[in-house]
C-alpha positions as CSV (number, residue, x, y, z in Angstrom):
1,X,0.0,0.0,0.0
2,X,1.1,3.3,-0.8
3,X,0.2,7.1,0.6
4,X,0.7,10.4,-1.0
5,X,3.7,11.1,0.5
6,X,7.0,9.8,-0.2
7,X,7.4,6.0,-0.5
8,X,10.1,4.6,2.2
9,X,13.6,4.2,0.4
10,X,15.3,1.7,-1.5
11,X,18.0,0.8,-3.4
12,X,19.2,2.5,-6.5
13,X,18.9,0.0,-9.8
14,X,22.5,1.3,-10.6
15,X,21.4,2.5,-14.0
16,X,24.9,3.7,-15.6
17,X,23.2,6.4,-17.9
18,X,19.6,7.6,-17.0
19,X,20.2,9.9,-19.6
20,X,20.0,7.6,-22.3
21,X,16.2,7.1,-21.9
22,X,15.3,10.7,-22.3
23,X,12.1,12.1,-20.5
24,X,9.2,9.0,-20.1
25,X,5.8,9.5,-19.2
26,X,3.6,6.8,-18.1
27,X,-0.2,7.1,-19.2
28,X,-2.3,4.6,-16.7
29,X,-5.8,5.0,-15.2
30,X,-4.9,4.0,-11.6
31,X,-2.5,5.3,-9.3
32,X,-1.7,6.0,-5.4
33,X,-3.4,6.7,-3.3
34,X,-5.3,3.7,-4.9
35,X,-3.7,0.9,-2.4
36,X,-4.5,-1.9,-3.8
37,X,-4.4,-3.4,-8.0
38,X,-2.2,-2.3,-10.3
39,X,-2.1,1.4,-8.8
40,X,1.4,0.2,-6.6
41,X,2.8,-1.6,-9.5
42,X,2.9,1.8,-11.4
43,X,3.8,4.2,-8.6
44,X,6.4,2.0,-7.9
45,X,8.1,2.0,-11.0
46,X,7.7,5.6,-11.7
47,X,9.3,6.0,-7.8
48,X,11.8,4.2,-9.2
49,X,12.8,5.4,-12.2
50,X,13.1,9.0,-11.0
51,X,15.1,7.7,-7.7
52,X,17.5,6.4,-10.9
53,X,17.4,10.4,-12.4
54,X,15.2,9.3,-14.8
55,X,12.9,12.2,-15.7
56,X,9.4,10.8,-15.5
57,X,6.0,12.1,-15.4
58,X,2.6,10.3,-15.1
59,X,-1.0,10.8,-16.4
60,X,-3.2,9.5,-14.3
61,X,-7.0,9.0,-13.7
62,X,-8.7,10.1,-10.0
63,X,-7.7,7.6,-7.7
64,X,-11.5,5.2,-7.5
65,X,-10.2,2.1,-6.7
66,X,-11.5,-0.7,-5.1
67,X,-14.1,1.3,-3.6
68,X,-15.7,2.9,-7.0
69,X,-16.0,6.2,-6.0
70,X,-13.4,9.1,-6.2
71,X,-11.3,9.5,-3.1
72,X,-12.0,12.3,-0.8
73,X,-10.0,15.9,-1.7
74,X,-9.9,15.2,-4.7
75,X,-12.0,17.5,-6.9
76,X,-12.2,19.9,-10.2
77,X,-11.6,18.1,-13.8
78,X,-7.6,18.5,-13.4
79,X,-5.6,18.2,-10.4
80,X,-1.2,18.4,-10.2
81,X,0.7,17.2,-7.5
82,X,4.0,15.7,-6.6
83,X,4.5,12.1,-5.2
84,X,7.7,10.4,-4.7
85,X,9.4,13.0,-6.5
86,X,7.3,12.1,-9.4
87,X,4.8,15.0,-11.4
88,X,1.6,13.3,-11.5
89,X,-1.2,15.4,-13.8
90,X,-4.9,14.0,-12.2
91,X,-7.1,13.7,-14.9
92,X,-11.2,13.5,-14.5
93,X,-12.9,10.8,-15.6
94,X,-16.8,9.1,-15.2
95,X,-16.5,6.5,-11.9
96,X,-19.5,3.7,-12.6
97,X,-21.2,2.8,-9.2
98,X,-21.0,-0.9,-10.4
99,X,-17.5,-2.5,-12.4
100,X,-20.1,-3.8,-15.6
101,X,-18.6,-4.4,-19.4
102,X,-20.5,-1.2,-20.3
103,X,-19.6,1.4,-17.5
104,X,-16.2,0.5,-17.7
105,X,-16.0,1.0,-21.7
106,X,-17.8,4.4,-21.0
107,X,-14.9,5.4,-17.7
108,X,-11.6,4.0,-20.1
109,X,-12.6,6.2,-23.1
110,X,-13.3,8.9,-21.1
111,X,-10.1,9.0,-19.4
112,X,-8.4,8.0,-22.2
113,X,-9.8,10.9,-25.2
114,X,-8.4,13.7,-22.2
115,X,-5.3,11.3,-21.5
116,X,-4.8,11.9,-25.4
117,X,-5.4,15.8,-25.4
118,X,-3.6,16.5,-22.2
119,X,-0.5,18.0,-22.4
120,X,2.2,16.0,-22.4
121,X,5.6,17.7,-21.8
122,X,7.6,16.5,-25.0
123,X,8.6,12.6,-23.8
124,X,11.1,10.7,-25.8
125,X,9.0,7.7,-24.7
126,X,5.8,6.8,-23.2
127,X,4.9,3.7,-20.8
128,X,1.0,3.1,-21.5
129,X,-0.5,0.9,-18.3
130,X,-3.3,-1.8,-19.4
131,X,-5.9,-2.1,-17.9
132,X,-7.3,0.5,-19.1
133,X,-6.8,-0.9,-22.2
134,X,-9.4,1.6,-24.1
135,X,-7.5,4.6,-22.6
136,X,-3.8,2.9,-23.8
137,X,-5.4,2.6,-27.6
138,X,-6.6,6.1,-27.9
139,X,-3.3,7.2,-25.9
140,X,-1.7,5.3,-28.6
141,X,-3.2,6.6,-31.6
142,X,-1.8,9.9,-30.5
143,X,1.9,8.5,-29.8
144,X,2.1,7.4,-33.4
145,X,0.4,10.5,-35.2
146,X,3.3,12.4,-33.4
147,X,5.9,10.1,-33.4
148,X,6.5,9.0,-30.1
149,X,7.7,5.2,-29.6
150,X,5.8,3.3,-26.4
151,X,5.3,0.2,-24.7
152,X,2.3,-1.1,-23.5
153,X,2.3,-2.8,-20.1
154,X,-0.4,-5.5,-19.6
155,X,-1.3,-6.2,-16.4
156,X,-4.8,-7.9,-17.2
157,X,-5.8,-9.2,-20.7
158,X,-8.9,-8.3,-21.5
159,X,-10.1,-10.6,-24.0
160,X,-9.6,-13.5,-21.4
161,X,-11.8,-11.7,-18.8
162,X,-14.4,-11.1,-21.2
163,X,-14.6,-15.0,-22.0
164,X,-13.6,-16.0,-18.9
165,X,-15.8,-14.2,-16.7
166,X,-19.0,-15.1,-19.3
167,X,-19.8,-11.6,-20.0
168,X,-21.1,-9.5,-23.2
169,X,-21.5,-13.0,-25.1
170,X,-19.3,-14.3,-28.3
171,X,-19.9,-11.5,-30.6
172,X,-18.6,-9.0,-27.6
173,X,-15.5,-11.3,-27.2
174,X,-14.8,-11.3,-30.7
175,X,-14.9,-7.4,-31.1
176,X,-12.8,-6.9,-27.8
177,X,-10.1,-9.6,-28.9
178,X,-9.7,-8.0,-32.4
179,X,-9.3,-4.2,-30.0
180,X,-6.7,-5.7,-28.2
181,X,-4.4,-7.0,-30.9
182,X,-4.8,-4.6,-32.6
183,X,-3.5,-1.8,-30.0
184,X,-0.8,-4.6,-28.8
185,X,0.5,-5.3,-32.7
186,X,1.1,-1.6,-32.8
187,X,2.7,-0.7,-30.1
188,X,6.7,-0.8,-30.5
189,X,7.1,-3.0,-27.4
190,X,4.8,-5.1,-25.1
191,X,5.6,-6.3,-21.2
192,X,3.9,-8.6,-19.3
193,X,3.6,-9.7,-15.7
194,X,3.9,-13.4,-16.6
195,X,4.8,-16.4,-18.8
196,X,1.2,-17.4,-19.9
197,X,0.2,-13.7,-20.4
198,X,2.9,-13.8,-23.3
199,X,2.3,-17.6,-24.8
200,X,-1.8,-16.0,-25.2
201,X,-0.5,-13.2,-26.9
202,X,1.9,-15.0,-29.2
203,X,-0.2,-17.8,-29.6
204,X,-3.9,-16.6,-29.8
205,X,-3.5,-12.8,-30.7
206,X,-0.8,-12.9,-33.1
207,X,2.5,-10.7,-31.6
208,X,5.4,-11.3,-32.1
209,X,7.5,-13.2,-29.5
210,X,10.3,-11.0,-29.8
211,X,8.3,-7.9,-29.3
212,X,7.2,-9.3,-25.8
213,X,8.9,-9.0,-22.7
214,X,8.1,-10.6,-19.5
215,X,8.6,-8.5,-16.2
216,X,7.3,-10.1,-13.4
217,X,5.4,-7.9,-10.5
218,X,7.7,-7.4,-7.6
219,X,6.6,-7.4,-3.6
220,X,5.8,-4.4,-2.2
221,X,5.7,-5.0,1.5
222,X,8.5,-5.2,3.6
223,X,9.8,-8.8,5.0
224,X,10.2,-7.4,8.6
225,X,8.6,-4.5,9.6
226,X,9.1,-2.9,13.2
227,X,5.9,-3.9,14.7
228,X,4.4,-5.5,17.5
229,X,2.7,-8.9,16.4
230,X,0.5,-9.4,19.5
231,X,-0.1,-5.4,19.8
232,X,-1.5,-5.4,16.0
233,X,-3.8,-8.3,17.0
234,X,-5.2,-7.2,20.1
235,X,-6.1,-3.7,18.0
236,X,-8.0,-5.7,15.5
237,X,-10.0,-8.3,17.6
238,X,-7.6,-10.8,17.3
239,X,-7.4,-13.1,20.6
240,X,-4.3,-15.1,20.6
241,X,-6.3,-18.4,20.1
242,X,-8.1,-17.0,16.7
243,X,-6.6,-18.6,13.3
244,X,-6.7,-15.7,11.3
245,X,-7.1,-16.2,7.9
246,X,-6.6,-12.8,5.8
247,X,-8.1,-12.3,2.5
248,X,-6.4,-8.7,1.6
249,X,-7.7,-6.6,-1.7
250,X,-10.5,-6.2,-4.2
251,X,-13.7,-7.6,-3.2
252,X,-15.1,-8.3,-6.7
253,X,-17.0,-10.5,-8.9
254,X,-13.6,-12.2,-9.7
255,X,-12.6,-13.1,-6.4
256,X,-15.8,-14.8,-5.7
257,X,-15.6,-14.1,-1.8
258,X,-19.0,-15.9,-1.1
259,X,-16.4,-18.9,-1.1
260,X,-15.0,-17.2,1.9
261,X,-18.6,-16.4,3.5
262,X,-19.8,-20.0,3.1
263,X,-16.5,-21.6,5.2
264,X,-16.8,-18.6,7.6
265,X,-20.2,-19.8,8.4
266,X,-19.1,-23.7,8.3
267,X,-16.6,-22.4,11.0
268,X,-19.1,-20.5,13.3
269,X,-21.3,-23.2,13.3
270,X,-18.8,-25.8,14.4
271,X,-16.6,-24.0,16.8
272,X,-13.9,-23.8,15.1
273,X,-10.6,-21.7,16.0
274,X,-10.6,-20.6,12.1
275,X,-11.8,-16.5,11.7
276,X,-11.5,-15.1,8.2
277,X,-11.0,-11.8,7.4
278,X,-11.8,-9.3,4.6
279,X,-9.4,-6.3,4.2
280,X,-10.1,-4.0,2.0
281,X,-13.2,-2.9,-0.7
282,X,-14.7,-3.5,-4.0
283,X,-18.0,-3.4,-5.6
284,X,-19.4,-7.1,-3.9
285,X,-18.2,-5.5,0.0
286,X,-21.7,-4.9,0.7
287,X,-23.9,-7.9,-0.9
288,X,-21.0,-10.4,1.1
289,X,-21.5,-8.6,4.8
290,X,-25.1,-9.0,3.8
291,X,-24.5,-12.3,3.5
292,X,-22.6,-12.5,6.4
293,X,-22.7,-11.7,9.6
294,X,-21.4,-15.2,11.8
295,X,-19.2,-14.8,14.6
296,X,-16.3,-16.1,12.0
297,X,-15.9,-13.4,9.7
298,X,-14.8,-9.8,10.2
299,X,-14.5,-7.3,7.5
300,X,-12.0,-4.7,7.6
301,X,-11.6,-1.3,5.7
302,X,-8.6,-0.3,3.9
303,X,-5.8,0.4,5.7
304,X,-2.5,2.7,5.1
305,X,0.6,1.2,4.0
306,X,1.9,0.6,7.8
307,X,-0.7,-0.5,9.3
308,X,-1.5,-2.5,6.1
309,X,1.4,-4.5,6.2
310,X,1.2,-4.8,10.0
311,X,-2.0,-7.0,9.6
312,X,-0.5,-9.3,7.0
313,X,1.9,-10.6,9.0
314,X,-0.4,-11.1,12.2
315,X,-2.4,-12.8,10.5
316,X,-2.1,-16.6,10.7
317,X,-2.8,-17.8,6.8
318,X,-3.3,-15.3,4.1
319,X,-5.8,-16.4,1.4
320,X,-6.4,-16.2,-2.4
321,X,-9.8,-16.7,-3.5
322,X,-11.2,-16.6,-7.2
323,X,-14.5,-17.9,-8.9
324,X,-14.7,-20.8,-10.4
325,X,-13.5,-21.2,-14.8
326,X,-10.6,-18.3,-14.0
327,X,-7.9,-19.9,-15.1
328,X,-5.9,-17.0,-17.6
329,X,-7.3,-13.9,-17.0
330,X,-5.0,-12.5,-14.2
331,X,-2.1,-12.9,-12.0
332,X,-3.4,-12.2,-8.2
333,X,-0.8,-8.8,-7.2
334,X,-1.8,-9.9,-3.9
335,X,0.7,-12.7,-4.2
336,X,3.7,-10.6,-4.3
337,X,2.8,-9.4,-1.4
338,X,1.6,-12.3,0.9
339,X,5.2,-14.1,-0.2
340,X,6.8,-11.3,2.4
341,X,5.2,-12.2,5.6
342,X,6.7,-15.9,6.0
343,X,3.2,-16.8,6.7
344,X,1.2,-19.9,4.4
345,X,-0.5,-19.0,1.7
346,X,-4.1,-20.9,0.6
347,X,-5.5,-21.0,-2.6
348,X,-8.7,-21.4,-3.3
349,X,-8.6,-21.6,-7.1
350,X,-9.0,-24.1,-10.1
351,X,-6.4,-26.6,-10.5
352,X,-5.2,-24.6,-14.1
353,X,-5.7,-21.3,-13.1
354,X,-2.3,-19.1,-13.4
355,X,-2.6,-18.5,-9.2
356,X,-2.4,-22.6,-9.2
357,X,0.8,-22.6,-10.9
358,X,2.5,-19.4,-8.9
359,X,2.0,-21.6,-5.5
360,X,2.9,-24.5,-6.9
361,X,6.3,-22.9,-8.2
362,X,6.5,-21.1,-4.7
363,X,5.7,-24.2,-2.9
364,X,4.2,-21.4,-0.4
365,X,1.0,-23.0,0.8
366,X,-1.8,-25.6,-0.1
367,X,-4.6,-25.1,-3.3
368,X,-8.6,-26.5,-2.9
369,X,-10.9,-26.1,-5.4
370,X,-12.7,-22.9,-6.0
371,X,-16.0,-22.4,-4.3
372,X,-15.8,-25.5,-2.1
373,X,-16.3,-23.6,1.3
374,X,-15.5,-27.1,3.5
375,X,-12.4,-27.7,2.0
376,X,-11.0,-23.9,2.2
377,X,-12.1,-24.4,5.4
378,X,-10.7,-27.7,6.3
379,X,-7.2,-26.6,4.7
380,X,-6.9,-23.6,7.5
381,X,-7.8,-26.1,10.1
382,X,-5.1,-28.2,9.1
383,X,-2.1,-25.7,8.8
384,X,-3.7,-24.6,12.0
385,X,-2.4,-28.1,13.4
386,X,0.6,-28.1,11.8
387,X,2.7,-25.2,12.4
388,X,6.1,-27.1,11.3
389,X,4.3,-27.2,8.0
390,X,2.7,-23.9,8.0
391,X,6.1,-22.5,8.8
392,X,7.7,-24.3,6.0
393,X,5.5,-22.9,3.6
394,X,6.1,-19.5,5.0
395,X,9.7,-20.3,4.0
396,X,9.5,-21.4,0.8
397,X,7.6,-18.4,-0.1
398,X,9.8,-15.9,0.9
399,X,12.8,-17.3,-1.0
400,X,10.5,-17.3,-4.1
401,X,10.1,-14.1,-3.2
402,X,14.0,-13.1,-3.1
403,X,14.5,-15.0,-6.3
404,X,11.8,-13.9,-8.5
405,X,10.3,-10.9,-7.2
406,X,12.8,-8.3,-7.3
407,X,11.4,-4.5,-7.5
408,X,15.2,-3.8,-7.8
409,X,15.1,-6.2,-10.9
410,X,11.7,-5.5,-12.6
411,X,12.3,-1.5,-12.5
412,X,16.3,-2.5,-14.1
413,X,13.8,-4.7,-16.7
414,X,12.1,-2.1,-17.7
415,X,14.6,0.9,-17.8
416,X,16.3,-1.4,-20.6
417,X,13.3,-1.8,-22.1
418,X,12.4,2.0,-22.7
419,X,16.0,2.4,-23.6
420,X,15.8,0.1,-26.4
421,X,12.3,1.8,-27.4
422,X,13.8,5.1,-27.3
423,X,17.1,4.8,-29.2
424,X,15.4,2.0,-31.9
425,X,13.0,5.4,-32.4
426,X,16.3,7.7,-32.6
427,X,17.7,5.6,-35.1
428,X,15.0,5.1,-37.2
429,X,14.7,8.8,-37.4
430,X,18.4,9.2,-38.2
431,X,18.3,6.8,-41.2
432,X,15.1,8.3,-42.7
């Protein structure tokens, strides 16, 4: 989680010549204070870059996310302010009450026809952050009537949600899929987040392999914080018996959280030491406390980037939970930070899903079936009698952690990335 003010500092990537990049501005819909999604990917890397002396600016939408509304003080159609020692331009944009296909088509090409008119400053490159991938096309269309080279990041591929979620019907998934390889194809580079993410677009969308680039996600959250462990769980309810099982982020129509409200009630009704938790907010936070209310499940609102991390690691088990048929769509961020804490990690996910394959390779905690409440529930129970286990699976995370999820790494990944854009642009214009 991130504030508005500075983020705490790190490391230098050692980049030998910032200069050789030239001025980079990154166009993407979401961005701190939003503390959750992609919103901490992007600050981060921006952070990053300009720690490096890398002049970078961001575009940005008003920060809406997960709770679907615009964040208190922020107001008027254009807003400026410095974070991290980064220039961020706010931009205004329609906020739908409710996440659907529609809305969201309506909120990405709002944001992205004034992300195309804004001003930009003269970059020598431009980062474009998908999703919103409506936004990076039109953002697009204006980098090559002027010239500039970019890369589009995807964090989420679109034409998988669309088919895998069941939404807007074949005719809808056809249009959408032809969008998207369309704005990928032109775009002078792509990045991904993940292995699959590139073998669907080289495979099923057409690009090619050589113009995609796989930079993982990096943890966010620090692996020992100065906190008291006991003190953080007393402040949230926590008695020292509780098995707390943390669910932390988005509470959407992806993460199918009824799951979560079904074994909460399995656990209330048989006495069990398991309570789960809910941090955080998203378009489904009120139907599930509707559904809720057991003496086994709390719900907890966002918290700041402190206190955030704080409740990770006093937690017990941290959780992923998504919907049944997700098995492309999306890489969980969450992940990157859950393999911090040394604590187990659950799944609750199909067997083929991309979240399967991430624990399995981080050999950081035990999957069950989507939307089978008794045996997400069952799975706590027994890490809960297990500790040597639990703690093992702690371990293992972490040191997939140190190995693979490097922000030191990604943000070196991509400043080579933007240097190859840029000077592949400069001599292009030189031999023409």
């Amino acid at each position: 989680m991130h504030s508005t003010g500075s983020s705490p500092t790190r490391m230098t990537t050692g980049v030998a010549d910032p200069g050789a990049i030239g001025r980079v501005l990154i166009v993407g819909l979401n961005y701190v204070p939003e503390p959750t999604g992609i919103a901490p990917y992007t600050t981060g890397l921006a952070e990053g870059l300009a720690r490096d002396g890398v002049p970078v600016r961001v575009v940005a939408g008003f920060p809406h996310y997960p709770q679907w509304r615009i964040h208190d003080g922020y107001s008027g159609r254009t807003m400026r302010e410095t974070i991290g020692g980064v220039p961020v331009t706010r931009l205004r944009h329609y906020v739908p009450p409710a996440p659907r296909l529609l809305d969201r088509l309506v909120l990405e090409l709002g944001f992205g026809l004034r992300a195309a008119t804004a001003r930009w400053g003269g970059p020598d490159v431009l980062l474009l952050v998908s999703p919103a991938l409506f936004s990076t096309g039109l953002a697009g269309l204006r980098a090559r009537l002027t010239g500039v080279p970019y890369a589009v990041w995807v964090q989420d591929i679109y034409t998988l949600g669309v088919a895998e979620s069941g939404t807007g019907g074949r005719l809808a998934g056809r249009l959408l899929s032809w969008v998207e390889r369309s704005i990928l194809r032109s775009a002078n580079r792509v990045v991904v987040i993940h292995d699959r993410f590139k073998r669907y677009l080289v495979e099923d969308l057409g690009i090619e392999a050589d113009r995609v680039a796989v930079v993982r996600n990096w943890s966010h959250v620090d692996e020992a914080p100065s906190f008291s462990r006991s003190g953080t769980r007393e402040r949230l309810g926590w008695g020292p018996d509780d098995v707390i099982v943390l669910h932390a982020g988005n509470m959407g129509a992806k993460q199918g959280l009824e799951n979560v409200v079904q074994a909460s009630q399995l656990a209330a009704d048989r006495g069990s030491r398991v309570r789960f938790v809910l941090l955080g907010d998203g378009n489904r936070r009120a139907a599930l406390e509707a559904l809720g209310g057991n003496s086994a499940l709390d719900f907890l609102d966002p918290l700041p980037e402190g206190e955030f991390t704080a409740a990770l690691h006093a937690a017990d088990v941290l959780l992923v939970n998504e919907r049944p048929g997700l098995t492309e769509m999306s890489v969980p961020s969450k992940l990157t930070s859950y393999f911090a804490t040394g604590l187990p990690v659950i799944a609750a996910t199909d067997a083929l899903s991309v979240t399967a394959e991430e624990l399995i390779r981080s050999g950081a905690g035990p999957r069950v079936d989507a939307a089978d409440p008794a045996a997400l529930l069952a799975a706590a129970e027994t890490l809960a009698a297990d500790p040597e286990s639990a703690a093992s699976y702690g371990r293992a995370g972490r040191v997939f952690r140190g190995e693979n999820l490097s922000e030191s790494s990604a943000i070196a990944a991509f400043t080579r990335i933007l240097t190859d854009v840029a000077a592949r642009a400069t001599a292009r214009r030189a031999s023409s």
